[in-house]
N, C-alpha and C positions, 0 to 999 in steps of 0.2 A: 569639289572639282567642277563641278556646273555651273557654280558661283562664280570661278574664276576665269573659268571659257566666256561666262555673261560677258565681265568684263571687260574681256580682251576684245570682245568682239565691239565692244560699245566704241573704243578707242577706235577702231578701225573702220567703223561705222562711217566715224565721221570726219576718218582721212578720206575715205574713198568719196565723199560727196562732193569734195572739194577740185580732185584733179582728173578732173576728164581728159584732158590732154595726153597722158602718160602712156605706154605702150602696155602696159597693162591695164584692163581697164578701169576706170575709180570715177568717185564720184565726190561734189561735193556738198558741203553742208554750212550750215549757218556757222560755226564755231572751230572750226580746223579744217585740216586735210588729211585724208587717209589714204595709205595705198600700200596694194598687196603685193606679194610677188609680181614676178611680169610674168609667169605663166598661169596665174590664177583671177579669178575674179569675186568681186565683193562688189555688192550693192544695199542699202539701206531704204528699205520700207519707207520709215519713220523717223523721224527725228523731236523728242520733245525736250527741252533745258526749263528750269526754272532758275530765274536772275533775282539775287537778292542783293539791295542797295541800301546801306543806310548813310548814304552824303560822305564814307571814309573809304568804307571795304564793298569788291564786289566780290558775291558768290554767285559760280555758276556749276548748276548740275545738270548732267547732260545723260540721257538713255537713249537707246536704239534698237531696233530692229533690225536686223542685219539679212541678209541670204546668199550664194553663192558658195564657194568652193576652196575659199582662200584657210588656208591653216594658219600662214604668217603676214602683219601686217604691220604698217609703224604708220603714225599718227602727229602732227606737230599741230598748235594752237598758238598763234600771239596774242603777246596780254600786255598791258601797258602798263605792269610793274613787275614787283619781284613775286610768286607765285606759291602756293604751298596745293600739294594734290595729295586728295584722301581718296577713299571710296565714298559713293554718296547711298544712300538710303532706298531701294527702288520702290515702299512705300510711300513715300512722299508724294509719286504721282499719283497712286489712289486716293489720296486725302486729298490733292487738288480736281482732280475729275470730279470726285463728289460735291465737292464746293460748287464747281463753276458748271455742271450740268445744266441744262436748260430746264426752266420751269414749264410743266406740261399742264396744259389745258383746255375742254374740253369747249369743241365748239359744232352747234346742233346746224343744221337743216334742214326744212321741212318737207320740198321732194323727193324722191329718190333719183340714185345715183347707178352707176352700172353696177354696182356689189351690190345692191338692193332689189330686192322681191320690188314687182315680178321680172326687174333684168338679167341678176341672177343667183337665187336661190336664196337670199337677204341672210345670208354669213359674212357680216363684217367686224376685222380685227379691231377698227380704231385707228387704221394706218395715219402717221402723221400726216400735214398735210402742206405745212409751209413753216416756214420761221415761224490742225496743224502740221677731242683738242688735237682740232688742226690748225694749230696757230694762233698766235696772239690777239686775232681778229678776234675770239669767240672763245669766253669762257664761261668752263660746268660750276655754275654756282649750288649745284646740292642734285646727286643721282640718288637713287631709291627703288626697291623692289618691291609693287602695291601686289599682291598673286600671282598671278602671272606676267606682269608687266614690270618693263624696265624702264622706270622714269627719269629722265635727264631737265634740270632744267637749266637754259641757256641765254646768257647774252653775246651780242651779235652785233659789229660794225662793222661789216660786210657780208653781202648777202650772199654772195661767192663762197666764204671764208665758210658762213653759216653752212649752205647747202653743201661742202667740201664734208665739213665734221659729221653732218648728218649719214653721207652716204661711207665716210668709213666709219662708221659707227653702226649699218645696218639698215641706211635708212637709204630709198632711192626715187631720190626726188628731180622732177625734169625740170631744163632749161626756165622752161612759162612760170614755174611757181617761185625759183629764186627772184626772177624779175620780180613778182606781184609781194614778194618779201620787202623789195627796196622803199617803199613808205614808211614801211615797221622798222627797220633797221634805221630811216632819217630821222627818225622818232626816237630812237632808243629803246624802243620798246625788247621785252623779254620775250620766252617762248617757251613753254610743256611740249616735248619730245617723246613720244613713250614708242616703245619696240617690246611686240611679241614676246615672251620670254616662256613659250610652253613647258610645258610637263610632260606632256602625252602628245604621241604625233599620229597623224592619220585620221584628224579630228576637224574637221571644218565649220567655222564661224558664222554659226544661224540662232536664228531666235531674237527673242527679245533678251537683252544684257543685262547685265546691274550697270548702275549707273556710275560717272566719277564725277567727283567732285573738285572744283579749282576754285582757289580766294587768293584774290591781290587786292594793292592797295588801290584806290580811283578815287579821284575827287569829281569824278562827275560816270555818268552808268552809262559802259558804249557794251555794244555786242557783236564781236569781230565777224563783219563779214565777208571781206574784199577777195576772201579766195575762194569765193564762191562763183563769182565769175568766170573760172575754169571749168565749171561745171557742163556740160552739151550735153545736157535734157532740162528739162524745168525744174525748177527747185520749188520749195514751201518750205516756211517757216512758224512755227509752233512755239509761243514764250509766254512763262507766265512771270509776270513782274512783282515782286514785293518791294515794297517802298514805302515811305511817308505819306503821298499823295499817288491819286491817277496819272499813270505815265504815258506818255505818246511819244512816237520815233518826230525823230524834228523834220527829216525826208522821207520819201519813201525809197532812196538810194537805185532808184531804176525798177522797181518791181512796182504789182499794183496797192494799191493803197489800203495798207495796211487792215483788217477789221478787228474791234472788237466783240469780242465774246462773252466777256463779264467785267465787270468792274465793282468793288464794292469794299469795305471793310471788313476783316474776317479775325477772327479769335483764331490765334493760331493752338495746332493739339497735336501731340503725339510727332513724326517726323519734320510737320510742318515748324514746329515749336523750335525744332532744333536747326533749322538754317535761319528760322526770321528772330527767335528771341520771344518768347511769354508774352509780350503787349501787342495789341489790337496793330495789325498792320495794313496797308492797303495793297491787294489784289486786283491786277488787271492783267488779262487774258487778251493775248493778240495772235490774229493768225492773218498772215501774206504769202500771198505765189509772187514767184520769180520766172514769168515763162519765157523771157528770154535773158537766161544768166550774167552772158558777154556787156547787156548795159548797168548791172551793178558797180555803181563807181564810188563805192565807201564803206565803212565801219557803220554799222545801227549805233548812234547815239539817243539818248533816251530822255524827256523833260519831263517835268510838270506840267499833266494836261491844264486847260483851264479854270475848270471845275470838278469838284473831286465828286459828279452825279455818279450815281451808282448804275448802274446796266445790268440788267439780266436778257441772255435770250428765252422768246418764249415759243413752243412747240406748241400748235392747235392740233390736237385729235378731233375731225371732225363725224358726228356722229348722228344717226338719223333719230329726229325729234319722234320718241315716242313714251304711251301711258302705260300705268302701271301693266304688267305681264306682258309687255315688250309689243303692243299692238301699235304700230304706226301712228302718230295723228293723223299725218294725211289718206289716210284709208280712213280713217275713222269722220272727217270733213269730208272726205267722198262720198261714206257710206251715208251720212247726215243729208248733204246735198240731193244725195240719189232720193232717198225717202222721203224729203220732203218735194221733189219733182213729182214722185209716182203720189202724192197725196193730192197734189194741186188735181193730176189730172185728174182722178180718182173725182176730187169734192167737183170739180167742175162737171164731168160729167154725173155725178148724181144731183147737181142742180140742173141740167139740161133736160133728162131722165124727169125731173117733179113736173117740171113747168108742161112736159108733155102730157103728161096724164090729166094735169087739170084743165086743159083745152078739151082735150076728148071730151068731158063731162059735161 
Protein backbone atom coordinates (compact mmCIF):
# COMPACT_ATOMS: atom_id res chain seq x y z
CA UNK A 1 0.00 0.00 0.00
CA UNK A 2 3.00 2.60 0.61
CA UNK A 3 4.18 1.47 -2.65
CA UNK A 4 1.15 2.63 -4.32
CA UNK A 5 0.60 6.00 -2.27
CA UNK A 6 4.63 6.38 -3.59
CA UNK A 7 3.30 6.32 -6.73
CA UNK A 8 0.37 8.18 -6.95
CA UNK A 9 2.06 10.71 -5.57
CA UNK A 10 4.92 10.78 -8.01
CA UNK A 11 2.27 11.44 -10.91
CA UNK A 12 1.04 14.19 -9.03
CA UNK A 13 4.32 15.38 -8.36
CA UNK A 14 4.81 16.36 -11.46
CA UNK A 15 1.40 17.87 -12.30
CA UNK A 16 1.56 20.15 -9.66
CA UNK A 17 5.02 21.68 -10.99
CA UNK A 18 3.72 22.39 -14.02
CA UNK A 19 0.43 24.65 -13.22
CA UNK A 20 0.94 27.44 -11.17
CA UNK A 21 -1.70 29.21 -12.46
CA UNK A 22 -4.58 27.07 -11.31
CA UNK A 23 -6.96 28.03 -8.28
CA UNK A 24 -5.53 25.36 -6.47
CA UNK A 25 -2.30 25.72 -5.95
CA UNK A 26 0.25 23.42 -8.27
CA UNK A 27 3.40 23.48 -9.56
CA UNK A 28 5.26 22.62 -12.28
CA UNK A 29 7.97 20.43 -13.52
CA UNK A 30 10.25 19.32 -16.33
CA UNK A 31 7.92 16.43 -17.71
CA UNK A 32 3.95 17.15 -17.08
CA UNK A 33 1.60 18.83 -15.19
CA UNK A 34 -0.01 18.00 -11.96
CA UNK A 35 -2.76 19.28 -9.92
CA UNK A 36 -4.76 18.63 -7.03
CA UNK A 37 -7.99 19.30 -5.92
CA UNK A 38 -8.71 23.08 -5.75
CA UNK A 39 -9.10 22.94 -2.01
CA UNK A 40 -5.89 21.14 -1.59
CA UNK A 41 -2.25 21.67 -2.04
CA UNK A 42 0.81 19.59 -3.41
CA UNK A 43 4.12 20.72 -3.87
CA UNK A 44 7.34 18.76 -5.09
CA UNK A 45 10.80 18.86 -3.21
CA UNK A 46 12.55 17.20 -6.05
CA UNK A 47 12.24 16.10 -9.15
CA UNK A 48 14.80 13.40 -10.66
CA UNK A 49 13.94 11.30 -14.40
CA UNK A 50 16.41 9.24 -16.03
CA UNK A 51 16.15 9.64 -20.18
CA UNK A 52 17.10 6.57 -22.14
CA UNK A 53 17.79 7.09 -25.99
CA UNK A 54 18.79 4.49 -28.28
CA UNK A 55 18.23 6.66 -31.90
CA UNK A 56 14.38 4.59 -31.98
CA UNK A 57 12.74 4.61 -28.40
CA UNK A 58 12.76 7.06 -25.65
CA UNK A 59 12.39 5.97 -22.03
CA UNK A 60 11.58 8.25 -19.33
CA UNK A 61 11.66 7.58 -15.58
CA UNK A 62 10.56 10.04 -13.43
CA UNK A 63 10.45 10.11 -9.11
CA UNK A 64 9.62 12.61 -6.67
CA UNK A 65 9.23 14.05 -3.62
CA UNK A 66 6.25 15.29 -2.95
CA UNK A 67 4.50 17.34 0.35
CA UNK A 68 1.32 18.98 1.20
CA UNK A 69 -2.12 17.88 1.71
CA UNK A 70 -3.55 16.74 -1.43
CA UNK A 71 -5.16 13.16 -1.29
CA UNK A 72 -6.32 13.45 -5.07
CA UNK A 73 -4.48 14.55 -7.83
CA UNK A 74 -4.34 13.90 -11.94
CA UNK A 75 -1.39 14.49 -13.95
CA UNK A 76 -1.08 14.75 -17.89
CA UNK A 77 2.48 14.47 -19.99
CA UNK A 78 2.90 15.09 -23.90
CA UNK A 79 4.93 12.73 -25.80
CA UNK A 80 5.56 12.90 -29.38
CA UNK A 81 4.34 9.31 -29.96
CA UNK A 82 2.15 6.60 -29.03
CA UNK A 83 3.25 5.79 -25.33
CA UNK A 84 3.24 2.56 -23.14
CA UNK A 85 3.39 3.34 -18.95
CA UNK A 86 4.79 0.74 -16.58
CA UNK A 87 6.05 1.43 -13.07
CA UNK A 88 9.72 2.17 -13.02
CA UNK A 89 12.17 0.66 -10.56
CA UNK A 90 13.14 3.35 -7.66
CA UNK A 91 16.46 1.61 -7.41
CA UNK A 92 17.68 2.80 -10.36
CA UNK A 93 18.43 6.16 -8.81
CA UNK A 94 20.68 4.54 -6.24
CA UNK A 95 22.75 2.90 -8.84
CA UNK A 96 22.95 6.16 -10.70
CA UNK A 97 23.87 8.51 -7.66
CA UNK A 98 26.56 6.04 -6.90
CA UNK A 99 27.98 6.15 -10.38
CA UNK A 100 27.95 9.88 -10.86
CA UNK A 101 28.87 11.02 -7.16
CA UNK A 102 31.67 13.23 -7.00
CA UNK A 103 35.34 12.12 -6.65
CA UNK A 104 36.62 13.25 -3.16
CA UNK A 105 40.02 14.42 -2.59
CA UNK A 106 42.00 15.46 -0.24
CA UNK A 107 43.61 18.78 -0.20
CA UNK A 108 46.41 20.07 2.65
CA UNK A 109 47.48 23.59 3.97
CA UNK A 110 49.96 24.56 5.74
CA UNK A 111 48.58 27.50 8.18
CA UNK A 112 45.93 27.22 10.22
CA UNK A 113 42.53 28.15 9.66
CA UNK A 114 39.58 29.24 12.13
CA UNK A 115 38.72 25.31 13.03
CA UNK A 116 42.51 25.07 13.82
CA UNK A 117 44.36 25.14 17.14
CA UNK A 118 45.15 27.76 18.45
CA UNK A 119 41.74 29.42 16.74
CA UNK A 120 39.66 26.81 17.81
CA UNK A 121 40.40 23.87 19.57
CA UNK A 122 41.95 22.05 16.19
CA UNK A 123 38.76 19.54 15.71
CA UNK A 124 38.38 19.47 12.22
CA UNK A 125 35.85 17.24 10.12
CA UNK A 126 37.44 17.56 6.64
CA UNK A 127 34.33 19.91 5.65
CA UNK A 128 34.39 20.08 1.81
CA UNK A 129 35.50 22.83 0.45
CA UNK A 130 34.67 23.72 -3.26
CA UNK A 131 33.88 21.76 -6.30
CA UNK A 132 19.02 18.63 -9.55
CA UNK A 133 -14.33 10.73 -24.97
CA UNK A 134 -15.57 14.06 -25.53
CA UNK A 135 -15.81 13.95 -28.98
CA UNK A 136 -14.43 13.06 -31.95
CA UNK A 137 -11.52 15.52 -31.48
CA UNK A 138 -9.82 13.13 -28.92
CA UNK A 139 -9.30 9.57 -28.80
CA UNK A 140 -8.48 6.88 -25.68
CA UNK A 141 -6.09 4.72 -27.41
CA UNK A 142 -5.39 2.25 -24.34
CA UNK A 143 -6.79 3.04 -20.35
CA UNK A 144 -5.18 0.87 -17.60
CA UNK A 145 -5.05 0.55 -13.98
CA UNK A 146 -0.91 0.79 -12.67
CA UNK A 147 -1.96 0.71 -8.28
CA UNK A 148 -3.47 3.16 -7.74
CA UNK A 149 -3.63 5.05 -10.76
CA UNK A 150 -5.87 5.29 -13.61
CA UNK A 151 -4.02 5.75 -16.84
CA UNK A 152 -5.60 7.05 -19.95
CA UNK A 153 -3.65 7.58 -22.98
CA UNK A 154 -4.80 10.05 -25.52
CA UNK A 155 -4.84 11.66 -28.89
CA UNK A 156 -5.93 15.14 -29.28
CA UNK A 157 -6.70 17.69 -32.41
CA UNK A 158 -8.08 20.18 -30.30
CA UNK A 159 -6.85 21.38 -27.34
CA UNK A 160 -10.25 22.53 -26.25
CA UNK A 161 -11.70 18.91 -27.16
CA UNK A 162 -8.49 17.59 -25.08
CA UNK A 163 -8.89 19.70 -22.03
CA UNK A 164 -13.02 19.07 -22.28
CA UNK A 165 -12.26 14.92 -21.95
CA UNK A 166 -9.76 15.51 -19.31
CA UNK A 167 -12.08 17.50 -17.06
CA UNK A 168 -15.06 15.09 -17.35
CA UNK A 169 -12.99 12.53 -16.89
CA UNK A 170 -11.68 13.93 -13.50
CA UNK A 171 -9.20 15.95 -14.37
CA UNK A 172 -9.19 19.96 -13.91
CA UNK A 173 -7.26 21.72 -15.84
CA UNK A 174 -7.19 25.81 -16.42
CA UNK A 175 -7.61 27.95 -19.41
CA UNK A 176 -3.41 28.71 -19.54
CA UNK A 177 -2.56 25.11 -19.78
CA UNK A 178 -4.99 24.09 -22.77
CA UNK A 179 -3.39 27.12 -24.50
CA UNK A 180 0.29 25.95 -23.75
CA UNK A 181 -1.34 22.27 -25.26
CA UNK A 182 -1.77 23.99 -28.71
CA UNK A 183 2.02 23.31 -30.12
CA UNK A 184 1.51 19.51 -29.00
CA UNK A 185 -1.83 19.18 -30.54
CA UNK A 186 -0.19 21.15 -34.22
CA UNK A 187 2.20 18.58 -33.76
CA UNK A 188 0.18 15.64 -33.30
CA UNK A 189 1.55 14.80 -30.54
CA UNK A 190 0.09 12.04 -27.88
CA UNK A 191 -0.42 12.44 -23.97
CA UNK A 192 -0.29 9.99 -20.48
CA UNK A 193 -3.34 11.14 -18.40
CA UNK A 194 -3.23 9.37 -15.04
CA UNK A 195 -6.00 10.28 -12.11
CA UNK A 196 -5.77 9.40 -8.61
CA UNK A 197 -7.50 6.23 -8.28
CA UNK A 198 -7.26 5.61 -4.25
CA UNK A 199 -7.85 2.76 -2.07
CA UNK A 200 -7.81 4.40 1.30
CA UNK A 201 -9.01 8.01 1.95
CA UNK A 202 -7.79 10.44 4.42
CA UNK A 203 -4.27 9.71 3.35
CA UNK A 204 -2.20 12.62 1.85
CA UNK A 205 0.63 12.49 -0.70
CA UNK A 206 4.10 13.00 0.91
CA UNK A 207 7.45 11.45 0.61
CA UNK A 208 9.55 10.24 -1.70
CA UNK A 209 7.35 8.02 -4.46
CA UNK A 210 8.21 5.08 -6.77
CA UNK A 211 8.79 6.07 -9.74
CA UNK A 212 6.75 5.53 -13.46
CA UNK A 213 7.90 4.75 -16.13
CA UNK A 214 6.94 6.01 -19.97
CA UNK A 215 8.53 4.71 -23.55
CA UNK A 216 7.52 5.94 -26.97
CA UNK A 217 8.81 5.91 -30.20
CA UNK A 218 11.31 9.21 -31.09
CA UNK A 219 13.75 9.51 -33.77
CA UNK A 220 15.52 12.11 -32.01
CA UNK A 221 15.60 12.48 -27.62
CA UNK A 222 13.43 15.77 -26.58
CA UNK A 223 12.42 16.20 -22.94
CA UNK A 224 8.95 17.92 -22.64
CA UNK A 225 9.23 21.07 -21.03
CA UNK A 226 7.03 23.87 -22.37
CA UNK A 227 4.58 23.52 -19.41
CA UNK A 228 6.79 24.46 -17.19
CA UNK A 229 6.55 27.87 -17.97
CA UNK A 230 3.22 27.96 -15.92
CA UNK A 231 5.08 27.39 -13.11
CA UNK A 232 5.44 31.03 -10.45
CA UNK A 233 8.50 30.11 -8.44
CA UNK A 234 11.76 28.75 -10.05
CA UNK A 235 12.09 25.54 -11.18
CA UNK A 236 15.34 23.05 -11.68
CA UNK A 237 15.88 20.38 -13.48
CA UNK A 238 17.64 17.01 -12.67
CA UNK A 239 18.51 14.38 -15.93
CA UNK A 240 20.53 11.69 -16.26
CA UNK A 241 20.92 10.88 -20.09
CA UNK A 242 21.83 7.27 -21.42
CA UNK A 243 22.73 7.26 -25.03
CA UNK A 244 25.44 6.28 -27.51
CA UNK A 245 27.36 9.31 -26.96
CA UNK A 246 27.70 12.55 -24.56
CA UNK A 247 24.55 14.60 -24.86
CA UNK A 248 23.94 18.25 -24.57
CA UNK A 249 20.38 20.30 -24.70
CA UNK A 250 20.89 22.24 -28.16
CA UNK A 251 19.26 25.62 -25.97
CA UNK A 252 19.22 26.36 -22.91
CA UNK A 253 15.15 27.16 -23.63
CA UNK A 254 15.21 30.41 -21.32
CA UNK A 255 16.84 28.87 -18.13
CA UNK A 256 20.65 29.14 -17.19
CA UNK A 257 22.97 27.04 -18.91
CA UNK A 258 22.68 23.89 -18.30
CA UNK A 259 25.87 22.02 -16.14
CA UNK A 260 27.30 18.98 -16.08
CA UNK A 261 27.83 16.73 -13.38
CA UNK A 262 29.37 13.55 -14.85
CA UNK A 263 29.83 12.24 -18.10
CA UNK A 264 31.47 9.05 -18.89
CA UNK A 265 30.85 5.36 -20.09
CA UNK A 266 29.31 3.12 -17.56
CA UNK A 267 28.78 -0.85 -17.46
CA UNK A 268 25.21 -0.89 -16.85
CA UNK A 269 24.18 -3.62 -13.46
CA UNK A 270 21.16 -4.51 -11.81
CA UNK A 271 18.07 -1.82 -12.57
CA UNK A 272 20.35 0.23 -14.50
CA UNK A 273 20.69 -2.85 -16.91
CA UNK A 274 17.23 -3.04 -17.44
CA UNK A 275 16.18 0.44 -19.05
CA UNK A 276 19.60 0.91 -20.91
CA UNK A 277 20.32 -2.81 -22.19
CA UNK A 278 23.60 -5.12 -20.91
CA UNK A 279 26.25 -3.09 -23.18
CA UNK A 280 28.49 -0.25 -22.16
CA UNK A 281 26.32 2.90 -22.60
CA UNK A 282 27.09 6.63 -22.19
CA UNK A 283 26.10 8.52 -19.11
CA UNK A 284 25.72 12.16 -18.72
CA UNK A 285 24.38 13.94 -15.81
CA UNK A 286 22.77 17.48 -16.18
CA UNK A 287 21.48 19.85 -13.94
CA UNK A 288 19.63 23.56 -14.74
CA UNK A 289 17.63 26.21 -12.76
CA UNK A 290 14.77 27.82 -14.39
CA UNK A 291 14.52 31.18 -12.13
CA UNK A 292 12.30 32.75 -14.21
CA UNK A 293 9.76 29.92 -15.57
CA UNK A 294 7.48 32.55 -17.82
CA UNK A 295 10.83 32.67 -20.39
CA UNK A 296 10.91 28.85 -21.13
CA UNK A 297 9.97 28.81 -24.67
CA UNK A 298 10.34 24.93 -25.70
CA UNK A 299 10.73 21.29 -25.41
CA UNK A 300 14.64 20.15 -23.99
CA UNK A 301 15.74 18.58 -27.17
CA UNK A 302 18.88 16.67 -26.83
CA UNK A 303 22.46 16.09 -29.34
CA UNK A 304 25.46 14.63 -29.57
CA UNK A 305 27.91 16.70 -27.44
CA UNK A 306 31.19 17.17 -29.38
CA UNK A 307 33.27 14.96 -27.78
CA UNK A 308 32.37 12.11 -25.79
CA UNK A 309 35.45 13.49 -22.87
CA UNK A 310 34.50 12.11 -19.86
CA UNK A 311 33.88 14.47 -16.60
CA UNK A 312 33.84 13.83 -13.13
CA UNK A 313 33.24 16.33 -10.49
CA UNK A 314 35.64 16.55 -7.86
CA UNK A 315 35.27 17.51 -4.01
CA UNK A 316 38.57 18.95 -2.19
CA UNK A 317 38.53 18.14 1.64
CA UNK A 318 40.73 20.49 2.65
CA UNK A 319 43.02 19.47 5.56
CA UNK A 320 45.64 20.82 7.73
CA UNK A 321 49.15 19.58 6.69
CA UNK A 322 50.42 17.44 9.44
CA UNK A 323 53.21 14.42 10.89
CA UNK A 324 52.94 11.35 11.91
CA UNK A 325 50.59 11.52 15.49
CA UNK A 326 48.62 14.35 14.05
CA UNK A 327 51.33 17.26 15.18
CA UNK A 328 51.06 20.14 12.80
CA UNK A 329 53.91 20.93 10.51
CA UNK A 330 53.57 24.37 10.94
CA UNK A 331 54.11 24.25 14.74
CA UNK A 332 56.67 21.92 14.21
CA UNK A 333 58.55 24.98 11.47
CA UNK A 334 57.65 27.28 14.28
CA UNK A 335 58.97 25.37 16.84
CA UNK A 336 62.38 24.74 14.54
CA UNK A 337 62.51 28.53 13.60
CA UNK A 338 62.03 29.42 17.31
CA UNK A 339 65.06 27.05 18.32
CA UNK A 340 67.13 27.94 16.10
CA UNK A 341 66.48 31.87 16.90
CA UNK A 342 67.10 31.32 20.76
CA UNK A 343 70.54 29.31 19.55
CA UNK A 344 71.90 32.09 17.41
CA UNK A 345 71.34 34.42 20.42
CA UNK A 346 72.46 31.97 22.83
CA UNK A 347 76.00 31.24 20.43
CA UNK A 348 76.24 34.84 19.92
CA UNK A 349 76.23 35.92 23.24
CA UNK A 350 78.64 33.21 24.52
CA UNK A 351 81.02 34.46 21.84
CA UNK A 352 80.64 38.15 23.24
CA UNK A 353 80.99 36.53 26.96
CA UNK A 354 84.77 34.74 25.58
CA UNK A 355 86.11 37.68 23.88
CA UNK A 356 85.53 39.48 27.25
CA UNK A 357 87.35 37.60 29.50
CA UNK A 358 90.39 37.47 27.29
CA UNK A 359 90.70 41.29 27.43
CA UNK A 360 90.65 41.20 31.13
CA UNK A 361 93.68 39.00 31.14
Amino acid sequence: MRGNHRILATLFALLALQLGSLVAPAYACGCGAMIPDRTQRIGVDRETSAVRWDGRTEQIVMRFTVRGTAERAAWIMPVPGRADVTLGDGALFDVLDRITRPEHRERHYFWPRGDDWPFAGGDRDGAAAAPPGAGADVGVVGRERLGPFDVARLTATDPKALSGWLKENGFELSDRLATELEPYVERKWEYVAVRLAPQERGTALHGRLDPLRISFASDRLVYPMRLSRLAQSPQSLGLYVLADHRMEPRTDIGGRPPEVRFAGAVEPEGPLADLAGPEKVYLTALDQEFPVPSLIDGDHELRAAPSDAPYREVVFEDRLLTVAGGVPVWLLAMSGVLVAAVGSVVAIRVRRGGTGVRSAA
